[in-house]
LOBAMAR-323244 format. One record per atom (N, C-alpha, C): x, y, z. Coordinates in pm, whole numbers, padded with zeros to 5 digits, always signed. Layout:
BEGIN
XYZ;...
This chain:
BEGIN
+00773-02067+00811;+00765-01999+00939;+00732-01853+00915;+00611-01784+00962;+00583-01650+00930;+00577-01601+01096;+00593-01480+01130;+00558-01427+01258;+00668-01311+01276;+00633-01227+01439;+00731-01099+01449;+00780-01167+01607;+00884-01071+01640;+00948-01120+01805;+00966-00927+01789;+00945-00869+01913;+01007-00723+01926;+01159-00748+02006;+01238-00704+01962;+01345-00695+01987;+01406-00558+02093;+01526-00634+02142;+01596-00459+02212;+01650-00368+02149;+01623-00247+02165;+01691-00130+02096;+01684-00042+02189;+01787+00031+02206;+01790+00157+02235;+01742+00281+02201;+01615+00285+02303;+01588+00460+02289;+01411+00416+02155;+01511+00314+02081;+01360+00320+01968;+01296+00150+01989;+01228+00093+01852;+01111-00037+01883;+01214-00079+01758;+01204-00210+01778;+01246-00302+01675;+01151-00436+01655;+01159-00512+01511;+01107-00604+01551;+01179-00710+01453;+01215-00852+01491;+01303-00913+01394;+01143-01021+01323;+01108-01013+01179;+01009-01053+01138;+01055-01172+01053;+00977-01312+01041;+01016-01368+00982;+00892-01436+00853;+00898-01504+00751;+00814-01544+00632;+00938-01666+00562;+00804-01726+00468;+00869-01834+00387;+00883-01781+00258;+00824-01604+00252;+00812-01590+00119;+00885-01394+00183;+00848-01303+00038;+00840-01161+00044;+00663-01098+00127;+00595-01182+00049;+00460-01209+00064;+00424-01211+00245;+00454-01322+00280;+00447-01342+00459;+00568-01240+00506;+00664-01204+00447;+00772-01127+00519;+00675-00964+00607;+00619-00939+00474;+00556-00815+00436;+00391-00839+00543;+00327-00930+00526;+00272-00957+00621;+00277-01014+00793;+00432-01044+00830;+00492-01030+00971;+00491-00897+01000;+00538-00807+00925;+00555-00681+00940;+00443-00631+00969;+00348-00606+00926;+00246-00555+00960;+00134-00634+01047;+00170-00684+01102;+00121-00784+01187;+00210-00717+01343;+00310-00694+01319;+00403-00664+01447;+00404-00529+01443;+00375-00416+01320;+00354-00285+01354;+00191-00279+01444;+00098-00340+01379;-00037-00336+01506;-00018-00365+01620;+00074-00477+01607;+00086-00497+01775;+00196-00368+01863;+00224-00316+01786;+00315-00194+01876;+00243-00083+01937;+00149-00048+01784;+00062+00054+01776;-00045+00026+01850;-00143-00098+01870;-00267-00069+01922;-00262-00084+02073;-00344-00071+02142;-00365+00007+02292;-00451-00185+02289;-00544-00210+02219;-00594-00343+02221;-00638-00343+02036;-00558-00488+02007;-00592-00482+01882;-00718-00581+01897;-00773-00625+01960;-00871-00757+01981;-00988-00633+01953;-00994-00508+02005;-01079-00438+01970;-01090-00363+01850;-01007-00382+01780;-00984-00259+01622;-01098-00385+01508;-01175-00293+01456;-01259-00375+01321;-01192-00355+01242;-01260-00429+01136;-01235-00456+00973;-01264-00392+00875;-01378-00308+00960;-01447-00256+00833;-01435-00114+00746;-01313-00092+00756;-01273+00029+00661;-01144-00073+00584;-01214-00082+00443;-01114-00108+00385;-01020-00013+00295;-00901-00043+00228;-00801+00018+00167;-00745-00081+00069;-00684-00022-00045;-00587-00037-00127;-00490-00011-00089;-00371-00083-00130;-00225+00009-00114;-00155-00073-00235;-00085+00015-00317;-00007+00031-00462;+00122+00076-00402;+00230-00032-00379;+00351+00097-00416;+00463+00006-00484;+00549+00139-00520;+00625+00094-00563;+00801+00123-00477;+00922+00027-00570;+01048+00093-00469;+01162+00014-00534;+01269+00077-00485;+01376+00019-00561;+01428-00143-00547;+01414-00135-00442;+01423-00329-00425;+01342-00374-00275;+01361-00472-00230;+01301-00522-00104;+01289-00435+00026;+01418-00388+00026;+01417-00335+00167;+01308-00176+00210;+01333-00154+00086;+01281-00001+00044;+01129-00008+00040;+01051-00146-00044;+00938-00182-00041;+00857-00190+00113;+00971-00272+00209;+00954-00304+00312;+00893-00173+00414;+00999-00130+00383;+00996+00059+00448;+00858+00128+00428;+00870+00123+00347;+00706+00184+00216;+00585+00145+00285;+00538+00036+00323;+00448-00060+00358;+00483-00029+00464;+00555-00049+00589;+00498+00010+00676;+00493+00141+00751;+00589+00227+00680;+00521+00368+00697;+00418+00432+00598;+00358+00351+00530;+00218+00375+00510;+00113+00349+00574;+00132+00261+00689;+00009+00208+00800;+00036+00331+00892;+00198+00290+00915;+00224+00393+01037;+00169+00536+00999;+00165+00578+00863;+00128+00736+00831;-00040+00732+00862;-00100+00586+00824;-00284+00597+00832;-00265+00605+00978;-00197+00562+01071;-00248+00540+01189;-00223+00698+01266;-00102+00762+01229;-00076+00882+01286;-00096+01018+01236;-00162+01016+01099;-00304+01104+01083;-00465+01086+01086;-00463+00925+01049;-00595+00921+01050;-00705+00851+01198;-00569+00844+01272;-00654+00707+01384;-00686+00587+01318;-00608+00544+01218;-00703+00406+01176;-00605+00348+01159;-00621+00213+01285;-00454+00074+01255;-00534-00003+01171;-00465-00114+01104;-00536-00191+01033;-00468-00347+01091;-00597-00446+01077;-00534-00555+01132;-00552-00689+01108;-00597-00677+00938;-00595-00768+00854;-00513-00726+00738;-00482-00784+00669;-00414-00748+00534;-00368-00851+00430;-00434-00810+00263;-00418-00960+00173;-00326-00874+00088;-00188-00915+00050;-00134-00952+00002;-00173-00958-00160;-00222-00870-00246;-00272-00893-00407;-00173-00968-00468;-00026-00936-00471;+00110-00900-00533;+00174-00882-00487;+00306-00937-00448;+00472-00876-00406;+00542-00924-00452;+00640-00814-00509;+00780-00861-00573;+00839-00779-00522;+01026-00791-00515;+01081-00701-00477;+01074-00606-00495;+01011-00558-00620;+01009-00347-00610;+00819-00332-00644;+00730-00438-00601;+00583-00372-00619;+00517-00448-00532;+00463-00377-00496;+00348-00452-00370;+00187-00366-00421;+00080-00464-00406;-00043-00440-00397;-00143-00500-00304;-00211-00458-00218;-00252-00478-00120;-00391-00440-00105;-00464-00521+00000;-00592-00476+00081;-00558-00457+00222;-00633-00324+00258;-00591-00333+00421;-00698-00305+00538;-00761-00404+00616;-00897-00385+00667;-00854-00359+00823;-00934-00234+00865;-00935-00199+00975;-01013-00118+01025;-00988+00016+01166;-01072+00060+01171;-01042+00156+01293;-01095+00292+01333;-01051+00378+01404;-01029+00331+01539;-00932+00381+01607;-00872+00369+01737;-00908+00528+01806;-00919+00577+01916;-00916+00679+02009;-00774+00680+02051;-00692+00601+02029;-00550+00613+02106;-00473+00509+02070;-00321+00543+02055;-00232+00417+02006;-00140+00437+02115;-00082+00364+02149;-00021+00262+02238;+00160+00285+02229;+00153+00310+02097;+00335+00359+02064;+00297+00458+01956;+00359+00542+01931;+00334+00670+01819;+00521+00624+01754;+00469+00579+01571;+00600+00558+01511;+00612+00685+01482;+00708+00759+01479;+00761+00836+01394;+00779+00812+01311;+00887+00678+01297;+00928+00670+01140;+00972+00525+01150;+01005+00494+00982;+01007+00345+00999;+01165+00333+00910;+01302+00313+01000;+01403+00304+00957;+01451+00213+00876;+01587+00285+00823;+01674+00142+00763;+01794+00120+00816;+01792+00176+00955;+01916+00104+01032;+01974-00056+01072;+02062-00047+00929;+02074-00235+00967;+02007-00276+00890;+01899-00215+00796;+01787-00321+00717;+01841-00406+00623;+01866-00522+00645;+01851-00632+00516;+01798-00733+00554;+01729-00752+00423;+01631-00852+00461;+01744-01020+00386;+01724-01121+00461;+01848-01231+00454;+01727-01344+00427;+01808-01451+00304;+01737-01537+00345;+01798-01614+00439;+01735-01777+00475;+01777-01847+00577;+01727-01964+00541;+01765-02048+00593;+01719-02226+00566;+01539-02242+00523;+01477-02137+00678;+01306-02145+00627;+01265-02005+00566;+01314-01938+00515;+01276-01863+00442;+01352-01722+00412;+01280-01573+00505;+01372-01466+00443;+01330-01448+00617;+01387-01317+00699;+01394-01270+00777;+01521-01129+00802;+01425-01088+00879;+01477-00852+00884;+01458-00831+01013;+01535-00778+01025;+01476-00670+01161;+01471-00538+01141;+01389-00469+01179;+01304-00314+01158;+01336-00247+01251;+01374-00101+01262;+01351-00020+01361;+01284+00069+01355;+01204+00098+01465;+01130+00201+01440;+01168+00315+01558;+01182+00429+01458;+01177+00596+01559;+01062+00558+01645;+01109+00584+01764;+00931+00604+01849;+00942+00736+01956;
């Protein structure tokens, strides 16, 4: 089971994400940060691609990393992204492709991408987190 649900929070955005792996976890996530961020993602292209290398102390931290690195492309550069492969993930390294493409306007502005509450759990079908985001 991979996918995001946005959740209630007070004041900020949450989203509880779920995967069968770290791999799909990491890809719910960024799947449910575009959908916060874009104004229409049916309209954002592919065609600026990216690398992303990081590193972190274990899962949750990785988690964090990854997506306030979209959230940082999107809120200096105008560019959401709304494909993304997965090279590598382990709990403390992720390597990535990330295809997308400039926006005129986003839809939610993250500030920041918290760890209030973050653990990521497994469960019968896989792992699942919920995220908050400053907005």
């Amino acid at each position: 089971m991979m996918g995001f649900e946005e959740v209630e929070h007070t004041a900020d955005e949450a989203l509880r994400i779920f995967g069968t792996s770290l791999a799909e976890l990491l890809l719910s996530a960024a799947a449910g940060l575009t959908h916060l961020m874009a104004v229409d993602a049916a309209a954002i292209s592919t065609e600026i691609e990216k690398s992303v290398e990081l590193n972190a102390i274990d899962a949750e931290s990785l988690l964090v990393e990854w997506l306030s690195e979209l959230a940082y492309l999107a809120e200096s550069e105008m560019l959401v992204f709304k494909k993304f492969e997965i090279l590598k993930a382990t709990a403390t390294h992720l390597q990535a492709k990330i295809f997308g493409g400039k926006t005129s306007m986003l839809q939610k502005h993250i500030k920041a991408v918290t760890y209030h509450n973050l653990k990521i759990i497994k469960t019968s079908e896989g792992l699942e987190a919920t995220i908050v985001f400053d907005v």
